[in-house]
C-alpha positions as CSV (number, residue, x, y, z in Angstrom):
1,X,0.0,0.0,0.0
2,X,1.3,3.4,-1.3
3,X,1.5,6.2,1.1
4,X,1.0,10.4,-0.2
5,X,3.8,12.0,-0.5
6,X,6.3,8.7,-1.2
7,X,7.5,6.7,-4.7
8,X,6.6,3.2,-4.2
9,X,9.5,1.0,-3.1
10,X,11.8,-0.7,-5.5
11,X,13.6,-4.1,-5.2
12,X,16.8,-4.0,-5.2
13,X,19.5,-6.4,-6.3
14,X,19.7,-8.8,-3.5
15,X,15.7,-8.8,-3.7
16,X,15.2,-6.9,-0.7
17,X,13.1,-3.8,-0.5
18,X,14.2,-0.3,-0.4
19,X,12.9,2.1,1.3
20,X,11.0,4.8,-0.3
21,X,12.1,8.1,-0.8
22,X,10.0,10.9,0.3
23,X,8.4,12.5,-3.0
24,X,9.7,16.7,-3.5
25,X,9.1,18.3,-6.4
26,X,12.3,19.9,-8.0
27,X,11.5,23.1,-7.6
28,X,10.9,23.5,-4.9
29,X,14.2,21.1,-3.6
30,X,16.0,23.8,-5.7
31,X,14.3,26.8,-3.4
32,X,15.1,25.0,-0.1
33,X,18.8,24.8,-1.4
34,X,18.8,28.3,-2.9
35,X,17.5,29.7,0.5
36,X,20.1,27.6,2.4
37,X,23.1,28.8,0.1
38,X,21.6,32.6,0.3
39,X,21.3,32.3,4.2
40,X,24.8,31.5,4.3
41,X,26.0,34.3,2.3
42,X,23.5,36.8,4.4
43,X,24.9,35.4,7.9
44,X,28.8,35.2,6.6
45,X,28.4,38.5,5.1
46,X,26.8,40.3,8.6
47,X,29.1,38.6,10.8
48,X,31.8,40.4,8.7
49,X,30.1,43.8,8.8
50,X,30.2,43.6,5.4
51,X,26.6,45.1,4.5
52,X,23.4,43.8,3.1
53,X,23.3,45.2,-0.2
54,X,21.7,43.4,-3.3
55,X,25.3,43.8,-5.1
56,X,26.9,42.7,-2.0
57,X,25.3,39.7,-1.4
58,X,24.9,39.4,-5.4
59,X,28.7,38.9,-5.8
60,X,29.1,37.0,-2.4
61,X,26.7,34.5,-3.5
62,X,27.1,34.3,-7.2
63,X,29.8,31.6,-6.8
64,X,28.0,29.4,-4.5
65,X,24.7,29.2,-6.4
66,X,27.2,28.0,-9.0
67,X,28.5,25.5,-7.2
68,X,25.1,24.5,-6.6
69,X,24.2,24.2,-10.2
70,X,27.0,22.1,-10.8
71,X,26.7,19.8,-7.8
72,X,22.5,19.4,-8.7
73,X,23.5,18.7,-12.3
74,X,26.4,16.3,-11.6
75,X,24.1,14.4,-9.2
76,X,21.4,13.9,-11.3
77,X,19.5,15.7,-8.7
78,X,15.9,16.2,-11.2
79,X,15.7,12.0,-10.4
80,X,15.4,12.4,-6.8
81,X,15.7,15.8,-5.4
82,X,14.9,15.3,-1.8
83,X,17.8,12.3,-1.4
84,X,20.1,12.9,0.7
85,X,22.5,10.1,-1.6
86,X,22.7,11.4,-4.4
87,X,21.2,14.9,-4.2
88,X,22.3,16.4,-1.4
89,X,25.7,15.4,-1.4
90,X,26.2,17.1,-5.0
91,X,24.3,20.0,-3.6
92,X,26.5,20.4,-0.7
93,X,29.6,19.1,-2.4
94,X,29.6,21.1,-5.5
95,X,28.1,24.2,-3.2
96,X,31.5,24.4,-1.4
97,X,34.4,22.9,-4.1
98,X,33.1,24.8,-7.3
99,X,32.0,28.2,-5.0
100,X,35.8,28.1,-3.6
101,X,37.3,27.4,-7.1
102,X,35.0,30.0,-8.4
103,X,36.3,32.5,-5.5
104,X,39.5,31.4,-6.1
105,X,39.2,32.4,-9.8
106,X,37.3,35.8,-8.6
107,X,39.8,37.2,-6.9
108,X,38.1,36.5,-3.2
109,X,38.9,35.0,-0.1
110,X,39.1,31.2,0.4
111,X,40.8,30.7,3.9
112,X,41.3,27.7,5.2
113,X,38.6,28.7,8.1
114,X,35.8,29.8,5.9
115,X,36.5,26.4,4.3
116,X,36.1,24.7,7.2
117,X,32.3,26.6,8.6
118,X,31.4,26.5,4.6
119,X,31.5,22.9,4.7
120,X,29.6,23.0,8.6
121,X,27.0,25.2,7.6
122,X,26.1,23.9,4.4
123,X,26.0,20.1,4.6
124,X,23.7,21.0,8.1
125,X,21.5,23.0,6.0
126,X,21.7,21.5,2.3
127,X,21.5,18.1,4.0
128,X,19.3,19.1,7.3
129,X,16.1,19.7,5.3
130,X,16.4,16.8,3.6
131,X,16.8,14.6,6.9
132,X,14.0,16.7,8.2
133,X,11.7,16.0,4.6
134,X,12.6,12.5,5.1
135,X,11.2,12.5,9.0
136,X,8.6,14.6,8.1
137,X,7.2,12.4,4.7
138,X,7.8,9.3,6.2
139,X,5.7,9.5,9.4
């Protein structure tokens, strides 16, 4: 019996059943990860005292929401967009190593540090809802 909101389960190799995957559309996986990627940039770019101004976030973010792109498309992330395996790891992945590279190639910062809390906040976040969908869909 089918529940809302999930794909019906699949059998796998061994002949066991997988679970079902809690049922997102893309866009709006693509918003939630947008909004994650843009809170980032709005809470990185206060706690610098760098300003909230369109262009100011505009070229903070550009790089990221790049990443994003990448990491959704490499992922195939239009098959399944609220999975955590593959989705939001190429999400988060290609968020932080293609918005670095990108910053790199831009002429901003890339410390070490801001490596380090890029990588924090974004897999909580560009993973987190997608734990939380999962909870959520499946109960």
């Amino acid at each position: 019996m089918r529940r809302p909101g999930l794909t019906a389960s699949r059998p796998a190799a061994s002949g066991t059943r997988t679970r079902p995957v809690p049922r997102v559309p893309l866009a709006a996986a693509v918003l939630l990860d947008v909004c994650c990627v843009l809170a980032f940039v709005a809470i990185g770019r206060a706690s610098h005292h760098d300003g909230d101004s369109p262009a100011g976030l505009a070229s903070t973010a550009w790089p990221f929401l790049a990443g994003l792109a990448v990491g959704l498309v490499a992922a195939r992330a239009w098959r399944r967009p609220a999975a955590i395996v593959p989705a939001g790891l190429g999400a988060w992945l290609g968020t932080v190593a293609v918005g670095m590279l990108l910053r790199v190639v831009a002429g901003q910062g890339t410390a070490l540090a801001f490596i380090g809390v890029a990588l924090a906040f974004l897999g909580l976040f560009l993973l987190g809802w997608r734990v939380v969908a999962a909870i959520l869909l499946r109960s």
